[in-house]
N, CA and C of each residue as an Amber inpcrd file, in Angstrom:
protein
   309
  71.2930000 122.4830000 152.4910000  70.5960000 121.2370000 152.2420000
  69.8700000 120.8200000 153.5220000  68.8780000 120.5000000 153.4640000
  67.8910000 120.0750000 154.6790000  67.6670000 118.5670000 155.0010000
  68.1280000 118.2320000 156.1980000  67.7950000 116.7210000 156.4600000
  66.7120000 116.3720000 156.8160000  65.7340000 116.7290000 156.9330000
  64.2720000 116.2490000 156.4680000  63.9030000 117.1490000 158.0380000
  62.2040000 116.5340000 158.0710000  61.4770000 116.7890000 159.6040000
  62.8290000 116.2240000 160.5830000  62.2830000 116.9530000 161.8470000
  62.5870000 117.0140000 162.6620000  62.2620000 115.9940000 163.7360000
  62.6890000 115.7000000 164.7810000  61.9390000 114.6270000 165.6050000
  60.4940000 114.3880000 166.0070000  59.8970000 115.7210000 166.0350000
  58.8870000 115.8790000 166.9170000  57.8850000 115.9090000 165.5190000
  58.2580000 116.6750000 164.2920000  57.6550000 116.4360000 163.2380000
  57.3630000 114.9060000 162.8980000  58.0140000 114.0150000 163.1220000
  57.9120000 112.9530000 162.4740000  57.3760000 112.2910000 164.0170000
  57.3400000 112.2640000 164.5070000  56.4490000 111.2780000 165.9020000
  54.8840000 111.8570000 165.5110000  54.5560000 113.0360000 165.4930000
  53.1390000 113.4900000 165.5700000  52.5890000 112.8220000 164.0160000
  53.5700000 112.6910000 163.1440000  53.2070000 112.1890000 161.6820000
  52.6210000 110.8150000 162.4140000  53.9130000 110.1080000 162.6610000
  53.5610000 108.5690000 163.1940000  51.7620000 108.0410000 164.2120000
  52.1680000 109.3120000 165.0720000  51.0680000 109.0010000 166.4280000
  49.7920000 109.7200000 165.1560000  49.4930000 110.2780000 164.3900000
  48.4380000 110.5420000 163.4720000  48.0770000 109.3700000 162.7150000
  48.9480000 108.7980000 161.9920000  48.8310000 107.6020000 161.1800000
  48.3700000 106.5440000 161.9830000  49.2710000 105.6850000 163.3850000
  48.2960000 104.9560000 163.8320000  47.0530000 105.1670000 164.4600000
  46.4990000 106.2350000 165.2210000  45.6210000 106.7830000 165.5280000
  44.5090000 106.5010000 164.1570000  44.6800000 106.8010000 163.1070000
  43.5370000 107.0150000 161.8950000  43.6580000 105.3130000 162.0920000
  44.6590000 104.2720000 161.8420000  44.7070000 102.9670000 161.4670000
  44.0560000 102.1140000 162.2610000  43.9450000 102.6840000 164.1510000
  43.1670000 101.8990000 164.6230000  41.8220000 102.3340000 164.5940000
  41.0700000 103.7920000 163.7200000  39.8060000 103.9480000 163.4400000
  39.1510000 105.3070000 164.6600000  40.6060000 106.1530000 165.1520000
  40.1330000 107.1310000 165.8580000  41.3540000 108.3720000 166.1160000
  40.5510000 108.7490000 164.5710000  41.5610000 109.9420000 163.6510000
  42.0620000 110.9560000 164.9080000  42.9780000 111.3080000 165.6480000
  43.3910000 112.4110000 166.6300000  43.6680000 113.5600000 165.8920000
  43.5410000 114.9540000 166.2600000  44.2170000 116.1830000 166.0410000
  45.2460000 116.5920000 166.8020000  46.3770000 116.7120000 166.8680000
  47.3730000 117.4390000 167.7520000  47.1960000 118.8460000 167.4350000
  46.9720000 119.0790000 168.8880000  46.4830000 120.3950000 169.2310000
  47.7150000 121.4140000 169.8180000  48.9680000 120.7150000 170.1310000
  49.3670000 121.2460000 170.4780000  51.0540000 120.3440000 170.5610000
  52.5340000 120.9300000 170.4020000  53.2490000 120.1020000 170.5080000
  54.6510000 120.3560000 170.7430000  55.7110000 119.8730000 171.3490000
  56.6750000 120.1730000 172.1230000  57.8710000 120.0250000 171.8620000
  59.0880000 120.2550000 171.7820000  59.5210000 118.8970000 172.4600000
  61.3850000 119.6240000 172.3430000  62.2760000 118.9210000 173.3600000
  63.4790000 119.6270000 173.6680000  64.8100000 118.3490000 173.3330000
  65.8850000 118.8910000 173.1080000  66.8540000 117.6920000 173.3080000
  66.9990000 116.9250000 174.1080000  67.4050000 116.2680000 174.2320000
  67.7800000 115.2030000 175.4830000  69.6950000 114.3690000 175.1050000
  69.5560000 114.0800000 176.0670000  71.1790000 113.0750000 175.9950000
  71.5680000 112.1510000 177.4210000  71.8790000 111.0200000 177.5230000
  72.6360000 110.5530000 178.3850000  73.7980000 110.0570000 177.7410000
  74.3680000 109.6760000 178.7770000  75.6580000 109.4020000 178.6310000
  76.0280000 108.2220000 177.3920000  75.0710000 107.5360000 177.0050000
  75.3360000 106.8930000 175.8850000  74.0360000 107.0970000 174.6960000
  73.1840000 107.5770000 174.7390000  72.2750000 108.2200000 173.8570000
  71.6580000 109.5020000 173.7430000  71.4370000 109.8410000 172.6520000
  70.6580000 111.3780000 172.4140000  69.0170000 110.9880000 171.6640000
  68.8660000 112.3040000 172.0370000  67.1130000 111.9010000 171.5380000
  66.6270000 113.0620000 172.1110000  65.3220000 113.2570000 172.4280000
  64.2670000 114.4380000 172.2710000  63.6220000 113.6700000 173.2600000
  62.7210000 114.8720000 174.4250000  61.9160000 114.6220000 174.9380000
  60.4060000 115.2660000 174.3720000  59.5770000 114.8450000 174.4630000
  57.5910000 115.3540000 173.6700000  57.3280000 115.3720000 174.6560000
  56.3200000 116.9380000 174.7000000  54.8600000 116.8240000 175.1100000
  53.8100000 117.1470000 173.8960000  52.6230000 116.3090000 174.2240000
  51.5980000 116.4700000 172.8310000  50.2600000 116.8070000 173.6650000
  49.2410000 117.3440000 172.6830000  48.3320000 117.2310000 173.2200000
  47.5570000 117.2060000 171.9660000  46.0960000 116.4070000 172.2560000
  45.5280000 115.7640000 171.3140000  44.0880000 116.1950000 171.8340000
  43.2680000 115.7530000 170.5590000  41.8070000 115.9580000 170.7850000
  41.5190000 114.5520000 169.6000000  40.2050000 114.0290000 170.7190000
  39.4190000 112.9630000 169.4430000  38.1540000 112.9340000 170.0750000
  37.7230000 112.7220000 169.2830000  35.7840000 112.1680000 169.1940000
  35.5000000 110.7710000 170.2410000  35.2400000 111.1940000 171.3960000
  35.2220000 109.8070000 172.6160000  34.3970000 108.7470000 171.4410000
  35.1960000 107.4150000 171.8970000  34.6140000 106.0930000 171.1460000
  35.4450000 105.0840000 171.7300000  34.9730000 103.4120000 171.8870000
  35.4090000 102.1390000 172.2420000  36.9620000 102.1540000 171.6670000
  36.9160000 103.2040000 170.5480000  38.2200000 102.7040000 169.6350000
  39.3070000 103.3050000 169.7780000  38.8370000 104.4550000 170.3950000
  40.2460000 105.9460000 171.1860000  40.4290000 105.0800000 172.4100000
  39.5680000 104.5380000 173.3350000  39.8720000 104.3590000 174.3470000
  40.8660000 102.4460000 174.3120000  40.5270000 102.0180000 173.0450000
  41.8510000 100.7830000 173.2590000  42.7000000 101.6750000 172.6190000
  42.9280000 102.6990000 171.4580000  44.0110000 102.6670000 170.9090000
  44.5750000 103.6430000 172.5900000  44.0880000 104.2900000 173.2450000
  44.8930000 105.3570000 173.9310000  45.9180000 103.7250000 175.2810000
  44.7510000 102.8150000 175.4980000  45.2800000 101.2130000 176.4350000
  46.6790000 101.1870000 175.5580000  46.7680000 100.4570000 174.2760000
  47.6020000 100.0520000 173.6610000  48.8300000 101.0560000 173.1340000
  48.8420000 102.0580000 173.2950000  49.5680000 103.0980000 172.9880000
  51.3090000 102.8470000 173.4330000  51.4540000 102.8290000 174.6620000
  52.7110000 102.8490000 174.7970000  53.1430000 101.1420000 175.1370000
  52.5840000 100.4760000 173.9710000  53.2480000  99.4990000 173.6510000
  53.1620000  99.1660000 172.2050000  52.8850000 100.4120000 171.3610000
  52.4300000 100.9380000 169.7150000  54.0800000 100.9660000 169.3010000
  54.1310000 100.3180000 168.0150000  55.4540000 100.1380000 167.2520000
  54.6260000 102.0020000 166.4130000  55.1920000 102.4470000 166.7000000
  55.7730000 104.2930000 166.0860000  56.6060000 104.3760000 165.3430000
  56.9480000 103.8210000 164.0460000  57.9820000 104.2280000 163.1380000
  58.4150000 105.1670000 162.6520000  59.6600000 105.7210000 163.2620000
  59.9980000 107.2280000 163.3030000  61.3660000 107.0630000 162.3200000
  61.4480000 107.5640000 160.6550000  62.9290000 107.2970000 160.6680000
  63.6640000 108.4090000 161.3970000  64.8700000 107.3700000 161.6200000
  65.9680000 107.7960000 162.0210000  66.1960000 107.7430000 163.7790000
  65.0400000 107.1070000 164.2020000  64.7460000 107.4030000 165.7030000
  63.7250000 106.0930000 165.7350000  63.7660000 105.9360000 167.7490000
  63.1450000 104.9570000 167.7250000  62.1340000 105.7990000 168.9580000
  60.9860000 105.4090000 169.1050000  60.3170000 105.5280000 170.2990000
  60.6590000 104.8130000 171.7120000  61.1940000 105.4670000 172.1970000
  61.6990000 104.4490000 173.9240000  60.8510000 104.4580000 175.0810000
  60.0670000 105.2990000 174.7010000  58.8880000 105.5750000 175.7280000
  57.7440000 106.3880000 175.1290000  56.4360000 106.1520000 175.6560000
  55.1060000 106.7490000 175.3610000  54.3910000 106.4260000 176.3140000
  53.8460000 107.8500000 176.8960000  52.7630000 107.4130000 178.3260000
  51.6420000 108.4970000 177.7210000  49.9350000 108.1230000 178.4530000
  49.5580000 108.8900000 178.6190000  49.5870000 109.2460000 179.7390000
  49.5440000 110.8700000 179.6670000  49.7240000 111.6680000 181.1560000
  48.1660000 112.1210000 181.2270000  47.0440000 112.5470000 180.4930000
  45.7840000 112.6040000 181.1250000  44.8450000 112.4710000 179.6950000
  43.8320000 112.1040000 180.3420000  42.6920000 112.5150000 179.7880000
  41.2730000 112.8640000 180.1230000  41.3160000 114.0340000 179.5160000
  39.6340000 114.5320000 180.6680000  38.7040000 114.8970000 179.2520000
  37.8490000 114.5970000 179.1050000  36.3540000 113.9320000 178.3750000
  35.2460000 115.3550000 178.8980000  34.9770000 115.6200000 177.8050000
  33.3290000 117.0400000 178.0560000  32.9140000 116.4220000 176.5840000
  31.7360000 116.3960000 176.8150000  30.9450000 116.6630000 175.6130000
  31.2230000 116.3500000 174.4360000  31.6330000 114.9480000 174.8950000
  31.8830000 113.9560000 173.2990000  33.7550000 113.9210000 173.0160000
  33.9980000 114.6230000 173.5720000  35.6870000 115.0960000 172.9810000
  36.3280000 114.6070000 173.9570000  37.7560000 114.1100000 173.5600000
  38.2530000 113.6390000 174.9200000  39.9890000 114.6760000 174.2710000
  40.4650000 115.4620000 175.2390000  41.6280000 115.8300000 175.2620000
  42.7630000 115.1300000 176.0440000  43.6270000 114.9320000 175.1620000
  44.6980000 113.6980000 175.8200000  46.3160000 114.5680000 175.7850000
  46.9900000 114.1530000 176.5000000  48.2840000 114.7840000 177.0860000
  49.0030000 113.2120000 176.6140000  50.1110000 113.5850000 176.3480000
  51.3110000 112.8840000 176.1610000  52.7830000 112.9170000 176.2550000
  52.9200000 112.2710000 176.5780000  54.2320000 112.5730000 176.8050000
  55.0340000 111.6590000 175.8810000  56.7220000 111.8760000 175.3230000
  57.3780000 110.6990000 174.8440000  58.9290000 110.9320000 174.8180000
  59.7920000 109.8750000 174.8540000  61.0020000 110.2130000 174.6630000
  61.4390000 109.2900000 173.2910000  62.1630000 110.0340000 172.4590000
  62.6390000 109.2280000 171.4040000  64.0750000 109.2610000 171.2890000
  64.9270000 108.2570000 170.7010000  65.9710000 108.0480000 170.7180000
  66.6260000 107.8750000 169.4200000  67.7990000 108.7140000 168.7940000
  67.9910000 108.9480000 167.8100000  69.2040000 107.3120000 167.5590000
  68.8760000 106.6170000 166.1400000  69.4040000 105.3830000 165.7210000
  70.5810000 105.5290000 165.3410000
């Protein structure tokens, strides 16, 4: 019996959905991600990498990002940074990083 997606499955679902909602659809191009644990929580660490069409509207949603409610069941988002973004020719490729924490 299968307990559904996985962590990293369901964050890239999430970071797709708000991405389209604030009006600057992303592709994950690429995506990561390993266990994690401290001493009183477990969770997964992400790396992502993304591609979008440069616009006013990537560049607030990428501002507002790691303070973006990410509804992950079963997990919460505890952190979201961007780690880069470098821009050619209309496209902007974005790096991410995230840690999520299982509920």
């Amino acid at each position: 019996m299968s307990r559904g997606p996985d962590a990293g499955t369901v964050l890239v679902r999430a970071i797709e959905a708000n991405a389209r909602r604030a009006g600057c659809p992303v592709c994950i191009t690429a995506s990561d991600w390993t266990r994690w644990a401290s001493a009183t929580f477990t969770g997964a660490r992400h790396e992502l990498a993304l591609q979008a069409d440069e616009s006013n509207a990537l560049d607030s949603w990428l501002t507002g990002l790691p303070e973006a409610e990410l509804p992950i069941r079963g997990h919460l988002v505890a952190d979201i940074v961007v780690t880069s973004v470098r821009r050619a020719e209309g496209v902007a490729t974005i790096r991410l990083e995230a840690l999520t924490v299982e509920e």
